[in-house]
N, C-alpha and C positions, 0 to 999 in steps of 0.2 A: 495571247501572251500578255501577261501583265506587265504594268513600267518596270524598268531594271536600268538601276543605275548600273553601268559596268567598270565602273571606274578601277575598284580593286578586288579582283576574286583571288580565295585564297584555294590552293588546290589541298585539300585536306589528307594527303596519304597515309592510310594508319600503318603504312610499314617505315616512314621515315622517322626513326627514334627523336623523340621530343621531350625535353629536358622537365617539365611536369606532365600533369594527368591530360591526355590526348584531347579531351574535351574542354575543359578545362582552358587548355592553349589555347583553341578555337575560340571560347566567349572572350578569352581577354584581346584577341586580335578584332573582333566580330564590334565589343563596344568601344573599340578605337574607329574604328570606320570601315573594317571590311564590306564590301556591297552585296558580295556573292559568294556562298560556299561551295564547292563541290567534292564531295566525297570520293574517295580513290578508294581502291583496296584490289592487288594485281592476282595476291595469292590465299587473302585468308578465306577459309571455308565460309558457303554464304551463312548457317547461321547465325555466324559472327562478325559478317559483315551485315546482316541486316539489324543486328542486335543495335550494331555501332550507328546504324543510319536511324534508328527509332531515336536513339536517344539524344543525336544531333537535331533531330527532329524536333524534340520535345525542349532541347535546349535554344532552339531558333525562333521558335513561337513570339517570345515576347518582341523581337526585334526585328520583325518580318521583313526579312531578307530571302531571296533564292536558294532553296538548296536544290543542287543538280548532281546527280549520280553518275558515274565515270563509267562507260560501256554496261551497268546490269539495267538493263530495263526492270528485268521480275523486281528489283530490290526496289529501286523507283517507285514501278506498280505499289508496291506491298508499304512503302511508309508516308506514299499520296507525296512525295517531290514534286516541287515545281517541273523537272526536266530531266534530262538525261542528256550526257555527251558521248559522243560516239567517234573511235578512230576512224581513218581507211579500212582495218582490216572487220570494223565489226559489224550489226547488222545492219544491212543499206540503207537510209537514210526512208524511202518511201515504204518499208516497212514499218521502219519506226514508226514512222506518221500513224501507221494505218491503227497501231498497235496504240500507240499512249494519247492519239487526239489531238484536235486543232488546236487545244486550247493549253496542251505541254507546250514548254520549254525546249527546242534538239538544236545542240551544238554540234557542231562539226572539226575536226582535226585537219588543217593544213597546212602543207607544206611549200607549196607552188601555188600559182595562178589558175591552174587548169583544174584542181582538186578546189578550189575555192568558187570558180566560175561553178563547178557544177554543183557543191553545195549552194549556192546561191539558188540556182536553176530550180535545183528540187526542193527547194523548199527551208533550206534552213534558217531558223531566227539568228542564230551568231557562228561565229567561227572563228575557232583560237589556232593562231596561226605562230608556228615556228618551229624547232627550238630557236630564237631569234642569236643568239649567243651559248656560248658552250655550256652543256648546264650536267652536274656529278647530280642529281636528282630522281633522274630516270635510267633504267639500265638499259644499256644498247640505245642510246637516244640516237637520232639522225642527224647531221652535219650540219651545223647552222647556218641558216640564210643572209644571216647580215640585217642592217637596217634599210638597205637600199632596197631590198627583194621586198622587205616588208612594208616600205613608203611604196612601192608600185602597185602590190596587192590592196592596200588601202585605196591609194587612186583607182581602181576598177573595179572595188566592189562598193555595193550600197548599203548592203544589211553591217549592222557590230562585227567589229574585232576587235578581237582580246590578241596581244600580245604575251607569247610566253617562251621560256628556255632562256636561265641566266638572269634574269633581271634583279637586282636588286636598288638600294638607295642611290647607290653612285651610279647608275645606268639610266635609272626609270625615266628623269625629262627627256633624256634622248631620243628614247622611246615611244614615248607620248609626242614628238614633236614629226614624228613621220606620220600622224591624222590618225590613230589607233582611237578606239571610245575606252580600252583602261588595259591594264596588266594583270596576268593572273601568274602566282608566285607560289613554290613552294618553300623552300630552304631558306628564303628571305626571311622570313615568318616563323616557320617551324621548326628552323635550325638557328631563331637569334638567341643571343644571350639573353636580353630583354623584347619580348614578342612584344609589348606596349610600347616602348618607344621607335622599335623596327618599323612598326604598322603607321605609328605617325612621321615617319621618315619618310617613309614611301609614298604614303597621303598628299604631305607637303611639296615632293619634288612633281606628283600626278598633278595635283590644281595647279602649278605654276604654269602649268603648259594648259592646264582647261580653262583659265580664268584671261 
């Protein structure tokens, strides 16, 4: 796995309606400072979500940053991503491995300690942990843990976490100050009014807490 800054991933859902061209959003949040993209897509058919993953692809080149695909490994496989993230419910983690190589990228989804220990255990490079705060983003999202569940899960694991669920400008140092390595956001980003100044909001409040 190569370096990764994780400071701010943006969760890229191409089904959350975005006030210009989906990609488009992306590069203008991506040259504000996002560190790490990762592609979402829950329901669109794959050859429209691999279409969308080429040409994020093709749009990340110059600024080589991570992009990591949201549970499709095939689509992964097929546009050469750095990674792939994976819930609880999708394929086990030491299949993944066996499937994309030593040398991908696999995040892990957690909620508790116990689901993190054992991502840890098998293998995983990170693990975005929450919803940490109530977040209208995801449909059916799970209950939020709080900052206190997520400063303990921090204290007992070793590999990256990302913080996600709810965060935006007004939350993020609080965030960052339970020992997370960065926040990964949707609606912050993709639902601002201005995606360049949201991105340097969230930037500014993440360094206060890393510097």
């Amino acid at each position: 796995m190569k370096h990764v800054d994780w400071s701010l991933c943006l969760i890229a859902d191409t089904e959350y309606p975005t006030r210009t061209n989906f990609i488009s959003t992306i590069e203008k949040a991506v040259k504000e400072g996002v560190s790490i993209v990762q592609l979402r897509s829950k329901s669109t058919d794959t050859r429209t979500f691999l279409d969308t993953a080429f040409q994020l692809t093709e749009m990340l080149v110059p600024y080589d940053i991570p992009l990591i695909i949201n549970d499709r490994i095939d689509i992964a496989l097929a546009c050469k991503a750095d990674g792939v993230h994976l819930g609880q419910k999708d394929l086990p983690l030491p299949f993944a491995r066996e499937i994309m190589g030593k040398n991908k990228t696999i995040g892990i989804t957690a909620m508790n300690i116990e689901q993190a220990e054992t991502a840890e255990s098998q293998g995983a490079d990170y693990i975005g942990v929450g919803p940490v705060f109530y977040t209208g983003s995801k449909k059916k999202a799970s209950k939020p843990i709080g900052l206190g569940k997520l400063e303990y899960i921090r204290k007992n694991i070793k590999i990256p976490i990302l913080a996600i669920g709810g965060i935006n400008p007004q939350n993020a140092a609080r965030v960052m100050l339970t020992g997370v390595n960065g926040i990964a956001v949707i609606s912050a980003i993709l639902g601002a009014v201005d995606t360049t100044v949201s991105t340097k909001k969230l930037l500014k409040e993440i360094r206060k807490r890393k510097n």
